[in-house]
Kinemage of the C-alpha trace (Angstrom):
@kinemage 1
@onewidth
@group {chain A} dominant
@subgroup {mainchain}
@vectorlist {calphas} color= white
{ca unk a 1} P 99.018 200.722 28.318
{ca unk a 2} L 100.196 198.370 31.221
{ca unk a 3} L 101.460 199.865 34.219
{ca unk a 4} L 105.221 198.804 34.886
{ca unk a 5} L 105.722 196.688 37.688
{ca unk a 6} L 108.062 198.242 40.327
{ca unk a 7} L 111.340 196.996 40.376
{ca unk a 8} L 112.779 194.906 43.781
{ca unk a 9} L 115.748 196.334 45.203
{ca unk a 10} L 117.541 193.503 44.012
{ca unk a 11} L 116.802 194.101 40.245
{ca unk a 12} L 117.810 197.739 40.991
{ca unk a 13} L 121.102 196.945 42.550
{ca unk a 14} L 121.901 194.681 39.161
{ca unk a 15} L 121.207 197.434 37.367
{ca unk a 16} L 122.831 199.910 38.930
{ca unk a 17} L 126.143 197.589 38.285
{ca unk a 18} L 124.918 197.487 34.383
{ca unk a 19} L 124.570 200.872 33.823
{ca unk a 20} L 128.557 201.164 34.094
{ca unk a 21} L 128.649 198.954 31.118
{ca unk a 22} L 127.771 202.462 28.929
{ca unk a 23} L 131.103 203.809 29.578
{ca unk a 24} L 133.005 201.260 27.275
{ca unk a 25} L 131.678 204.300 24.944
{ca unk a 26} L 134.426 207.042 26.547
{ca unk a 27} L 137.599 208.176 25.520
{ca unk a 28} L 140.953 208.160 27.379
{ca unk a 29} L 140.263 211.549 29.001
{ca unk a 30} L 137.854 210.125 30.811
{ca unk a 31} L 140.154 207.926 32.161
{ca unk a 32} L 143.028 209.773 32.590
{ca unk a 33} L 140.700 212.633 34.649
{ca unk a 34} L 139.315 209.741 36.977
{ca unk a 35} L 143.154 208.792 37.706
{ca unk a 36} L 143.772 212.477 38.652
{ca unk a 37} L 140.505 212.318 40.642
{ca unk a 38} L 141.990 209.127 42.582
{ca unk a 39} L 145.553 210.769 43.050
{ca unk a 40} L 144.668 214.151 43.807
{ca unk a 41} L 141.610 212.892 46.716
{ca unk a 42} L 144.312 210.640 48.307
{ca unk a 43} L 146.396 213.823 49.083
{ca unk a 44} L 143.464 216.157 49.524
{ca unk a 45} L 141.617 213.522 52.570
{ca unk a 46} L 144.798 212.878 53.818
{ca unk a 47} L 145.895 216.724 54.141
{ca unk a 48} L 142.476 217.713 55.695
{ca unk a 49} L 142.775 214.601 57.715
{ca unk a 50} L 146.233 215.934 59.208
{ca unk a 51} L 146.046 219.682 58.621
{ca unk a 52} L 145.304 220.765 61.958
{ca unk a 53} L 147.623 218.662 63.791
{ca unk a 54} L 150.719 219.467 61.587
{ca unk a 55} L 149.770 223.377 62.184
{ca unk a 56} L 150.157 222.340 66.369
{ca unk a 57} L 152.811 219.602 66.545
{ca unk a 58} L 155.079 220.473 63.661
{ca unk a 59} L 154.447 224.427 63.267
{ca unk a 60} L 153.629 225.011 67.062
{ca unk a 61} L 150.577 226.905 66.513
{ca unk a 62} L 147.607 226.637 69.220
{ca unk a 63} L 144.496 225.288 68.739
{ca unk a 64} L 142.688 228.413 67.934
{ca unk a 65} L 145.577 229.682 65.291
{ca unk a 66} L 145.447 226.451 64.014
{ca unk a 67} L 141.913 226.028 63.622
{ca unk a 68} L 141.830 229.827 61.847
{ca unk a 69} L 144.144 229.148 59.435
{ca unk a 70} L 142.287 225.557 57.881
{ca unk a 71} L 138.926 227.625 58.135
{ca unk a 72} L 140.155 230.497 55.985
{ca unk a 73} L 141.423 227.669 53.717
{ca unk a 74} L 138.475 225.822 53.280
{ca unk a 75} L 136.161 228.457 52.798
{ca unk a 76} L 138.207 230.164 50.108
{ca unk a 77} L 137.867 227.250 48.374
{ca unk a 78} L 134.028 227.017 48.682
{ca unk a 79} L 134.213 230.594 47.486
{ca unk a 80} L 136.254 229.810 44.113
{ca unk a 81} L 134.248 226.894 43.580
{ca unk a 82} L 131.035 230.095 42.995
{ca unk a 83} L 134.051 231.291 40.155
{ca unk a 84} L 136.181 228.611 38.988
{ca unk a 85} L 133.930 227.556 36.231
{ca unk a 86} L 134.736 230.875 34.122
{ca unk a 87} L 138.380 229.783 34.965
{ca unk a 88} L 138.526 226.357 33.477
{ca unk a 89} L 135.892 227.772 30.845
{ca unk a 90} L 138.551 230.058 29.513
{ca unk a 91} L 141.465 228.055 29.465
{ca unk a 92} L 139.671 225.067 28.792
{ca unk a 93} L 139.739 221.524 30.545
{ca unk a 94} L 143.054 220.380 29.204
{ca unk a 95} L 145.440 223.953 29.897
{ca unk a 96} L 143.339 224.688 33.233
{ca unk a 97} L 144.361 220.846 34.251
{ca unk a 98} L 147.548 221.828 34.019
{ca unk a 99} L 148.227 224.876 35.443
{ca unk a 100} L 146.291 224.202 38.302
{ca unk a 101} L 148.367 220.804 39.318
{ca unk a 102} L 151.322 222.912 37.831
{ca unk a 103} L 150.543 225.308 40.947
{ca unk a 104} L 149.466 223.019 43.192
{ca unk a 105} L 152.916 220.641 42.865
{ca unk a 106} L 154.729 224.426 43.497
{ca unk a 107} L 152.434 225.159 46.951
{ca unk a 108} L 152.868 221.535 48.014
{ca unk a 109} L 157.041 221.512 47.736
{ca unk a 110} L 157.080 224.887 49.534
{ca unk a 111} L 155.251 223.468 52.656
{ca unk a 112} L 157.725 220.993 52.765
{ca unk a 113} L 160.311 223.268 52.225
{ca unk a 114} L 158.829 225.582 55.381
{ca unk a 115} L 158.694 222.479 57.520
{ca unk a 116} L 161.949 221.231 57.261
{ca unk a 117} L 163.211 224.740 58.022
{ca unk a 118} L 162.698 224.951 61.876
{ca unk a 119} L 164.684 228.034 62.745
{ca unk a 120} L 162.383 229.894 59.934
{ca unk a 121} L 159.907 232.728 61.671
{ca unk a 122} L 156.825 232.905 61.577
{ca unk a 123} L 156.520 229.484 60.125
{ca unk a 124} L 152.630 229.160 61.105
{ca unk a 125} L 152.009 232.065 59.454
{ca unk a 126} L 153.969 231.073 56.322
{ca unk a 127} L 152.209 228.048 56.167
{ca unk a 128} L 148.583 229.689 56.490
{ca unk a 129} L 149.515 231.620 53.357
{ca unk a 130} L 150.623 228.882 51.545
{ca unk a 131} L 146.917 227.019 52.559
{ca unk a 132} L 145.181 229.908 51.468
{ca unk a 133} L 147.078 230.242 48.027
{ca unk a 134} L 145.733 226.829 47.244
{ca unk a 135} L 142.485 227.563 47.594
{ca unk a 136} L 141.531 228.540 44.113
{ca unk a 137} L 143.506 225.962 42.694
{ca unk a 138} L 141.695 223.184 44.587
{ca unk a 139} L 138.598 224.918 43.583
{ca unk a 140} L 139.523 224.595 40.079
{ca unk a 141} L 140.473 221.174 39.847
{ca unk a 142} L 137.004 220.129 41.455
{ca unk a 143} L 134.961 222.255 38.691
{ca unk a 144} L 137.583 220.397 36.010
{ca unk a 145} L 136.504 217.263 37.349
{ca unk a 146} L 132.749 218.012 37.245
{ca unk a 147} L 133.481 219.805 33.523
{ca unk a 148} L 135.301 216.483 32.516
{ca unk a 149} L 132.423 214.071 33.730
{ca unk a 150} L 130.140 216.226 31.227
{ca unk a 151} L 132.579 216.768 28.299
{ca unk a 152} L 133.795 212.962 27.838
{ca unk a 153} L 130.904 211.220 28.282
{ca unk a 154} L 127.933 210.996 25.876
{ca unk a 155} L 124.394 211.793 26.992
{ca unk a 156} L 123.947 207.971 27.526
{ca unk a 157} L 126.599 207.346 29.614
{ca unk a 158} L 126.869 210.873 31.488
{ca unk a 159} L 124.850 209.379 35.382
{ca unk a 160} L 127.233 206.566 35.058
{ca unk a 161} L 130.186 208.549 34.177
{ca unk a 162} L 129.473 211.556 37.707
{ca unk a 163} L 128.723 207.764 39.748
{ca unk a 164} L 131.973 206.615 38.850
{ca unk a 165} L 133.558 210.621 39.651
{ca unk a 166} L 131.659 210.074 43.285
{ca unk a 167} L 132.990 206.633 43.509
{ca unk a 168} L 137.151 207.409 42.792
{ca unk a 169} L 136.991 210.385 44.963
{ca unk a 170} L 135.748 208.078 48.383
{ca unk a 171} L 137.605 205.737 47.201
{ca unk a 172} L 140.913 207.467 47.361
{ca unk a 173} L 139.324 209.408 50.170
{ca unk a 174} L 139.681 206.420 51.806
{ca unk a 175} L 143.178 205.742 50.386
{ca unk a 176} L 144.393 209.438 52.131
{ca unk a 177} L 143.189 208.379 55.286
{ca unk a 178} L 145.213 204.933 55.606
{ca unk a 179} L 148.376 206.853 54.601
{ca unk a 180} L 148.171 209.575 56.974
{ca unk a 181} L 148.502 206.412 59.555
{ca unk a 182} L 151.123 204.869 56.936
{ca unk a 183} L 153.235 208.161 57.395
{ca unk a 184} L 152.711 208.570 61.001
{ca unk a 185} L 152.289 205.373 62.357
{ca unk a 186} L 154.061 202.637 60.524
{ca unk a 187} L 157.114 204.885 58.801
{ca unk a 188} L 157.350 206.594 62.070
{ca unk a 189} L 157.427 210.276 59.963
{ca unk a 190} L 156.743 213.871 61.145
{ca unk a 191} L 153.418 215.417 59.660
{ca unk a 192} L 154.572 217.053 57.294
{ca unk a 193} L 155.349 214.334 55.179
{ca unk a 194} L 151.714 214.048 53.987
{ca unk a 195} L 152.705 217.109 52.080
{ca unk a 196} L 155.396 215.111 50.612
{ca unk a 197} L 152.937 212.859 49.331
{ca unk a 198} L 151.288 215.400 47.628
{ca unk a 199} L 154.233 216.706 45.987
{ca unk a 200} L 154.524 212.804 44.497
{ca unk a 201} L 150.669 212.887 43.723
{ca unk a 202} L 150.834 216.167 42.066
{ca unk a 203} L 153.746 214.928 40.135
{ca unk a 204} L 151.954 212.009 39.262
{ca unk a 205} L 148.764 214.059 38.138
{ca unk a 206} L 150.837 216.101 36.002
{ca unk a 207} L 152.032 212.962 34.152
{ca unk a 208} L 148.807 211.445 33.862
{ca unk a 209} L 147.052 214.640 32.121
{ca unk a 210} L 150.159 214.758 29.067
{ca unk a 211} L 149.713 211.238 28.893
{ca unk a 212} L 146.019 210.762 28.371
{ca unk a 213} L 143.954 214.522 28.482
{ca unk a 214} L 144.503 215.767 24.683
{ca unk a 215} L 141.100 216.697 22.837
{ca unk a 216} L 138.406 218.750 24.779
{ca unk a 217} L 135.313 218.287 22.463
{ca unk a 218} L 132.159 217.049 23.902
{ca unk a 219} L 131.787 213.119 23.409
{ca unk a 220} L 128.926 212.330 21.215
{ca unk a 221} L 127.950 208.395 20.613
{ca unk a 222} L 127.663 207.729 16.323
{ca unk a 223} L 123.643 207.821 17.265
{ca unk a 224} L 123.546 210.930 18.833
{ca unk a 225} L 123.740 214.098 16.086
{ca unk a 226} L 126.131 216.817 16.996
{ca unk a 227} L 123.189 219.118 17.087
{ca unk a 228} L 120.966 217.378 19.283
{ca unk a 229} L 124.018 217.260 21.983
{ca unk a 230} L 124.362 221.186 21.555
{ca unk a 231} L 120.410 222.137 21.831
{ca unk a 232} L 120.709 219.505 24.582
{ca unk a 233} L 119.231 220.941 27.909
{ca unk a 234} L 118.530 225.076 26.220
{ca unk a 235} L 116.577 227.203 28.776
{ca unk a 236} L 116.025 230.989 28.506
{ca unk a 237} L 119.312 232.937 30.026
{ca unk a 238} L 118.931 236.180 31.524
{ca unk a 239} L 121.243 238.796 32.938
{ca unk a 240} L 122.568 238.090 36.212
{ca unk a 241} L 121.052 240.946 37.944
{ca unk a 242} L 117.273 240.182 36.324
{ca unk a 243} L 118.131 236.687 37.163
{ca unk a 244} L 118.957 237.727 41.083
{ca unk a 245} L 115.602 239.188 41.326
{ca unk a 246} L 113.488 236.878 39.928
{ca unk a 247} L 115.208 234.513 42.700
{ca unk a 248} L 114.890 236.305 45.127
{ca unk a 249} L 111.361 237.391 44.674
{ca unk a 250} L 110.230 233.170 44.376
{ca unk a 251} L 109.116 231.692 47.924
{ca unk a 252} L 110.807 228.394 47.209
{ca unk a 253} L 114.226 230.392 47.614
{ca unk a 254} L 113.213 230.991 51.287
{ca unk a 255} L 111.894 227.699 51.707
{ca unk a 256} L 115.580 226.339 50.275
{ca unk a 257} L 117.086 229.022 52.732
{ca unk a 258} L 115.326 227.936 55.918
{ca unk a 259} L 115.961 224.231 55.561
{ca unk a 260} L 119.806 224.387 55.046
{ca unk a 261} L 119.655 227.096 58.388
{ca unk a 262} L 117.688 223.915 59.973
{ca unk a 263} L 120.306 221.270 58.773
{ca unk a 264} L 123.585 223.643 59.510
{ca unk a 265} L 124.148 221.187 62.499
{ca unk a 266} L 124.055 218.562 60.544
{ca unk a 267} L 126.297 219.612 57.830
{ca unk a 268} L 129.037 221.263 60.132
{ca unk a 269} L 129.093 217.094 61.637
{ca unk a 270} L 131.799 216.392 58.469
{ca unk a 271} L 133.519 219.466 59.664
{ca unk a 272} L 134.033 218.254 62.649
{ca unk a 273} L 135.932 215.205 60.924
{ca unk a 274} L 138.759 216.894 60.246
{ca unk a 275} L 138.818 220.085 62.282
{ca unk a 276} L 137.881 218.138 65.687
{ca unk a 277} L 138.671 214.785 65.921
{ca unk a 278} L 142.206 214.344 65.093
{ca unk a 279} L 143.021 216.442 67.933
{ca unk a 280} L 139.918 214.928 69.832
{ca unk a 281} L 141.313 210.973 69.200
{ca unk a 282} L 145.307 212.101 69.988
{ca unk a 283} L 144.136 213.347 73.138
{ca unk a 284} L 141.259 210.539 74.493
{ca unk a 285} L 142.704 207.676 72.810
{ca unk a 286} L 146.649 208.707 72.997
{ca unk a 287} L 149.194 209.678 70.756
{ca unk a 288} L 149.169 206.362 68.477
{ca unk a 289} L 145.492 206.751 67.824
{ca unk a 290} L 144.784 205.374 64.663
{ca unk a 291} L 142.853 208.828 63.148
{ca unk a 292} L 144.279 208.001 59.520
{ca unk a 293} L 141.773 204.806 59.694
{ca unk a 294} L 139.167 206.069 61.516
{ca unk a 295} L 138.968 208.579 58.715
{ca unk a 296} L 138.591 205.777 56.498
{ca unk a 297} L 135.428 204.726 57.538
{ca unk a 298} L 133.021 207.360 56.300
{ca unk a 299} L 134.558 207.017 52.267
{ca unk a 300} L 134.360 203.278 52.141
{ca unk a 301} L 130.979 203.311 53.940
{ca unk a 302} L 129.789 205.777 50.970
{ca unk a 303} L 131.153 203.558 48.371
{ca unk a 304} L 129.411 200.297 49.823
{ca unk a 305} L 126.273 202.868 50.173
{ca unk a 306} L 126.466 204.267 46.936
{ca unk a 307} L 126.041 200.665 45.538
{ca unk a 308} L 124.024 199.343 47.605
{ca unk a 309} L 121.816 201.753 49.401
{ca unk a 310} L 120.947 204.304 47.017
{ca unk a 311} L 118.863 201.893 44.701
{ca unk a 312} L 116.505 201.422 47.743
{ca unk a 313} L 116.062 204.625 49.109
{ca unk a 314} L 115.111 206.032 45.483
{ca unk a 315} L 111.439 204.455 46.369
{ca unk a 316} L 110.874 206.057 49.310
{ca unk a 317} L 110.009 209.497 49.888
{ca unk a 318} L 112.692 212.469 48.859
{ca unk a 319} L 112.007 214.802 51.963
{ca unk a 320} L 111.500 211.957 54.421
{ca unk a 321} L 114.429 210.512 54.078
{ca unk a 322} L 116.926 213.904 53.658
{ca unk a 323} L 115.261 214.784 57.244
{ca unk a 324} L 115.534 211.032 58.376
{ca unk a 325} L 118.871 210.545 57.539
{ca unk a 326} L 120.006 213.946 58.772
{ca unk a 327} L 118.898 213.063 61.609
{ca unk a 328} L 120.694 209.681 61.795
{ca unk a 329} L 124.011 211.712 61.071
{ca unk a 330} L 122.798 214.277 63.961
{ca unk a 331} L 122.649 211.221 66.247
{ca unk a 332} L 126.336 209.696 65.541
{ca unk a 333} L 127.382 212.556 68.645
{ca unk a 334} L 125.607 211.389 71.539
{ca unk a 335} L 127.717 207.958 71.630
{ca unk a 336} L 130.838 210.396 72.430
{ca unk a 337} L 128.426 212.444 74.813
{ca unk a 338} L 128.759 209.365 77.525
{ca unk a 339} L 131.214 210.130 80.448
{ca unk a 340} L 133.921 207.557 79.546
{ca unk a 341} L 136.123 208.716 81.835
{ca unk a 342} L 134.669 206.356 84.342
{ca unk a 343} L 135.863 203.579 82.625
{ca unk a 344} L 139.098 204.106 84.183
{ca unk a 345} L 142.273 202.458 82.154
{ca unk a 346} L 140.253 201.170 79.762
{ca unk a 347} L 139.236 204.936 78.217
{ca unk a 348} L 141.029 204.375 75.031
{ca unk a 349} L 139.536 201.559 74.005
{ca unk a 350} L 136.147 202.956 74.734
{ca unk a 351} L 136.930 205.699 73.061
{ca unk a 352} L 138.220 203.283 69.889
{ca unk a 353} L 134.834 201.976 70.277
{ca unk a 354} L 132.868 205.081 70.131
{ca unk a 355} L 134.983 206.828 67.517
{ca unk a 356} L 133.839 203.574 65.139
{ca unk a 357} L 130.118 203.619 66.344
{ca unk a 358} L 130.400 207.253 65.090
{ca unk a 359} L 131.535 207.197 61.597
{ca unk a 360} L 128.946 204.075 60.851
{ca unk a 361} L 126.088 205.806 62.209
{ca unk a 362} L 127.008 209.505 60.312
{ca unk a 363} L 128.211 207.702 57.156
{ca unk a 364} L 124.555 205.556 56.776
{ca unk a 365} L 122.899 209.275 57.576
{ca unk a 366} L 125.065 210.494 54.863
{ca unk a 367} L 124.160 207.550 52.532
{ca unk a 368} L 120.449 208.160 52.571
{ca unk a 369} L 120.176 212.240 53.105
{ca unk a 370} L 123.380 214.010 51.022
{ca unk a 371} L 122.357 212.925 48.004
{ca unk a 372} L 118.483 214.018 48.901
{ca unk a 373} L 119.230 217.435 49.256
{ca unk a 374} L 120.614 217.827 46.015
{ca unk a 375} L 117.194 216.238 44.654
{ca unk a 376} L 115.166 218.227 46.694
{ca unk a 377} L 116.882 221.595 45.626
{ca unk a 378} L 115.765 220.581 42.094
{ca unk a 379} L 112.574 219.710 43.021
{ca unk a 380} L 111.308 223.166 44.396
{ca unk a 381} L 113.876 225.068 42.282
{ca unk a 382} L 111.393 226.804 39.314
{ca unk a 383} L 112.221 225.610 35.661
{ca unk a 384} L 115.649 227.123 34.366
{ca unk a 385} L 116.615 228.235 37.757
{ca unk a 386} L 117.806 224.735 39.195
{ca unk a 387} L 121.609 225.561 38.600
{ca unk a 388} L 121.312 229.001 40.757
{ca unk a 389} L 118.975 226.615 43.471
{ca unk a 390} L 121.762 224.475 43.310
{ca unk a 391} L 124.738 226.979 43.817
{ca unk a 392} L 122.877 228.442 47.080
{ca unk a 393} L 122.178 224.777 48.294
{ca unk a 394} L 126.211 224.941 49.031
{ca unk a 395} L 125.444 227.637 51.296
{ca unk a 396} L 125.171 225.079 54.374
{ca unk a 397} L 128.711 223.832 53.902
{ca unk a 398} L 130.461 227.077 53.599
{ca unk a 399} L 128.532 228.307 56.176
{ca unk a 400} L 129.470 225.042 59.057
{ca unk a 401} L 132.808 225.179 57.495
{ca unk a 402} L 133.589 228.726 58.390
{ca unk a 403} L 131.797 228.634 61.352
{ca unk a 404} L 133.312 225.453 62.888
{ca unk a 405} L 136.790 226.440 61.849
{ca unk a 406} L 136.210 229.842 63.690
{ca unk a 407} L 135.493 228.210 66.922
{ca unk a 408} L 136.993 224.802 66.642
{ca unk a 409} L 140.468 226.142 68.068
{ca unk a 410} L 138.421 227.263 71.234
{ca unk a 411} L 135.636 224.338 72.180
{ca unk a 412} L 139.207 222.295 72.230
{ca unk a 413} L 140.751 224.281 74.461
{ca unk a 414} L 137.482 224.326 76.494
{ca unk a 415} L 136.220 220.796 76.384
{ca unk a 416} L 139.473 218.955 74.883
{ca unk a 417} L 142.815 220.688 75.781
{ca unk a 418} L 145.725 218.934 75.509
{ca unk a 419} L 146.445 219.223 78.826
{ca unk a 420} L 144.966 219.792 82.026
{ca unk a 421} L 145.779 221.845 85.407
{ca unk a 422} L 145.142 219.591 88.121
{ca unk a 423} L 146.124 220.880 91.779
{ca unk a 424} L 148.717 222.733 90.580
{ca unk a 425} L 149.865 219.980 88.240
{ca unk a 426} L 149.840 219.908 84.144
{ca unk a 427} L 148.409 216.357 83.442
{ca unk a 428} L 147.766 214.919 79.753
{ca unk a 429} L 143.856 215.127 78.972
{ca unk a 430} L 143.296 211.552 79.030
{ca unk a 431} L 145.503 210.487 82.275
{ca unk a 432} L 142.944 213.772 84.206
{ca unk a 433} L 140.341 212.091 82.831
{ca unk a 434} L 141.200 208.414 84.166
{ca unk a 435} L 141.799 210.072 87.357
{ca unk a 436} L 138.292 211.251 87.055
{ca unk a 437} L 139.911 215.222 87.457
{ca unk a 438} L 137.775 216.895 85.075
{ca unk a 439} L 133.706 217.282 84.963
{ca unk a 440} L 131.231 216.528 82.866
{ca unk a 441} L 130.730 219.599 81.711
{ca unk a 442} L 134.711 220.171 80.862
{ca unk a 443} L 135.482 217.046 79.160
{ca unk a 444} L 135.074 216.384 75.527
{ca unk a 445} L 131.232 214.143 76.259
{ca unk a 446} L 129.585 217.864 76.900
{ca unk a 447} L 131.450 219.738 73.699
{ca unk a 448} L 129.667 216.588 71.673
{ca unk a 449} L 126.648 216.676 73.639
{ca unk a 450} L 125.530 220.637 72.709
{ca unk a 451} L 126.726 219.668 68.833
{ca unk a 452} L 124.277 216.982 68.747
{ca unk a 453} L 121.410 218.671 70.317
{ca unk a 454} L 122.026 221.732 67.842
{ca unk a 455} L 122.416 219.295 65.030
{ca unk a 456} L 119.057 217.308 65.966
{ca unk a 457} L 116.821 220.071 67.138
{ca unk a 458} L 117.164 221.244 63.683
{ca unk a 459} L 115.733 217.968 61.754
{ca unk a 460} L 112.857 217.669 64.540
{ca unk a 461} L 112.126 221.801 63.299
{ca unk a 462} L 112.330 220.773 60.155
{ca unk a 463} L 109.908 217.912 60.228
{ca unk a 464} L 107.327 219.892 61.753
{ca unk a 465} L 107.307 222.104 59.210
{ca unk a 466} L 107.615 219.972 56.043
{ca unk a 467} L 104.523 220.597 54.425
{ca unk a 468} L 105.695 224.489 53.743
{ca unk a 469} L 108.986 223.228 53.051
{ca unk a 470} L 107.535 220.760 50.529
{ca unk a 471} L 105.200 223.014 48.834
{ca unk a 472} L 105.242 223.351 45.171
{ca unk a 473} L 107.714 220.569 44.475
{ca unk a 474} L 108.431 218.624 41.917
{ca unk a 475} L 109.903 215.450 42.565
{ca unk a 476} L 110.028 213.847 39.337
{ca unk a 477} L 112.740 216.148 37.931
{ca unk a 478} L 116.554 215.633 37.744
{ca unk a 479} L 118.848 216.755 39.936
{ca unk a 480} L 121.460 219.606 37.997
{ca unk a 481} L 125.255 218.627 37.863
């Protein structure tokens, strides 16, 4: 037999763009769920996008309060991701749909309603309940999504088909972020308005799933027997409890363990998106910073990656470049660990500038090592156990999400308060800064400075220990969805 000669990048790029072709082969509901996907990101990006700052300027918690109340609500929903499945699994796709933006329309309207109430009590508080009651609900509408991507698309089309999932959700990732500036910036509305928008979304979603989610059975193509779809993929299923044990008692769980400890610096980095720098660019660059766009750029930088970039990093070596290109992503933070306070007047444009240098450099780190982890969790998971590999790989995120949100409130008030006591005088952050009022190791360049050595200390730990991280792994495997 003739060896196959290795495809250029270009060839893989082309095809990449062909493979799409296979969903002409999908139903409507396949459609109709990557409209929903589009609506309900735009809200979701633009809400996390906002979230803190609406808690502090519209609600009048403080920074620590504030950053509390998203943590609670973020993790919750990385916890009813671990048991939404049996959710959507009993109602099915098309009543689970429902209820969920059914719920989530309700949750939406009432933060409105609390906002536009300012005489209410304990409106902070109010509003932290109302984040945490959507929690499972935004839990359950990403395992519909992932349940959709599998149910309406045939076993041919199915990579194309999660690609295209990957490729709405940045894209209206992208879309929330350039409304949260629309809202702010250009309409010249209060914060709470994003909330409106999701009200309209919701709304929208709602309308979208009666119009074009109606049958639930799993897409088979005419040469594809019904049989063959249902054997498709049958490993031996044990009871949880047996299943816990054989996990635990496999040394690739511990290897998995200790590299997502290693790369929790890394991970908590797209924490920091939303749960630092808002706050972090209203207070550097000024009240009119433009943190709706600068949002922007990490979702359309994965959607130019994910065409582009992920064809050529597919011949290069899976642990290499997940440590590589954590480490590019650890690196985006020492930009903002320069004093820029000694540029004088000019600190908000320097600040403009560093804020973009960021997001480029963690968005190409997040290009080349995200999907990598994924790939490597498959490839030292044993047979049958990649799915329970898999669930534990989320560990990292609910781990920096928690974490972060637990002590983002306070490293602001350290290292970026909104204001500052000078002499006996409250001055704005950035005007104490211009005045050259606060050191080094009080201004926002240090808080950055110990996250990036945290975040890069763990790649260069993991590196040195990558051949017992690497053992036993099999890289030609797929990862599990």
């Amino acid at each position: 037999m003739q060896p196959t000669a290795a495809k250029t990048a270009g060839q893989m790029i082309v095809a990449y763009f062909r493979d799409f072709g296979v969903l002409r082969e999908t139903r409507r509901e396949y459609w109709g769920i990557q409209i929903v996907n589009f609506l309900d990101c735009t809200f979701y990006f633009a809400m996390l996008t906002i979230a803190t700052v609406f808690l502090s300027e519209d609600l009048g918690l403080n920074d620590k309060h504030a950053g509390y109340s998203v943590a609670i609500f973020t993790s919750a929903t990385t916890l009813m991701l671990l048991v939404s499945g049996l959710y959507t699994d009993w109602l099915g796709i098309r009543k689970s749909l429902y209820f969920s933006l059914a719920a989530m329309w309700v949750l939406r309207l009432a933060m409105v309603g609390i906002a536009l109430l300012p005489h209410l009590p304990y409106r902070g508080i109010w509003a932290s309940v109302l984040f945490l009651l959507m929690a499972p609900f935004m839990a359950a509408i990403q395992t519909i999504f992932q349940a959709s991507c599998q149910r309406f698309t045939t076993r041919r089309s199915r990579s194309a088909g999660f690609n295209l999932w990957y490729l709405f959700m940045n894209v209206g990732a992208a879309a929330g972020g350039f409304m949260v500036d629309v809202v702010r910036l250009r309409l010249g509305l209060p914060n709470f308005h994003i909330f409106t928008l999701g009200v309209i979304t919701a709304a929208l979603c709602l309308l979208v799933g009666f119009l074009m989610v109606g049958r639930e059975e799993q897409l088979v193509s005419p040469d594809e027997p019904p049989e063959t779809q249902a054997n498709e993929g049958r490993v031996e299923r044990k009871p949880p409890l047996q299943l816990l044990r054989d996990v635990v008692r496999e040394p690739a769980i511990w290897r998995l363990l200790v590299l997502i400890a290693l790369i929790l610096g890394v991970r908590a980095v797209y924490a920091y998106l939303y749960l630092l720098m808002p706050k972090y660019w209203l207070r550097t660059i000024g009240p009119d910073a433009a943190i709706g766009v600068l949002n922007t750029i990490n979702p359309i930088g994965i959607v130019i990656g994910l065409i582009l970039f992920i064809p050529i990093t597919n011949k290069f070596n899976v642990f290499s470049m997940l440590i590589y290109g954590a480490m590019i992503s650890a690196l985006a933070l020492f930009p903002m660990a320069l004093p820029w306070q000694t540029y004088g007047s000019s600190i908000a444009a320097a600040h403009y500038t560093m804020a973009v240098l960021c997001m480029v450099i963690v968005t190409v780190g997040e290009v080349i090592w995200s999907p990598k982890l994924n790939e490597y969790t498959a490839a030292i998971a044993p047979k049958g156990q990649e799915g329970t590999y898999y669930g534990l790989s989320l560990i990292p995120w609910f781990v920096a999400k928690t974490l972060v949100g637990l002590i983002s409130g306070h490293m602001l008030e350290y290292w970026s308060p909104e204001t500052v006591v000078v002499n006996g005088v409250s001055l704005p952050l950035q005007q104490a800064m211009i005045q050259g009022q606060v050191p080094y190791w009080h201004s926002p360049a240090a808080m950055w400075l110990v996250l990036g050595i945290w975040a890069f200390v763990g790649c260069l730990a993991a590196m040195l220990i990558r051949s017992w991280l690497t053992q036993g792994a099999r890289w030609k495997v797929e990862p599990p969805r």
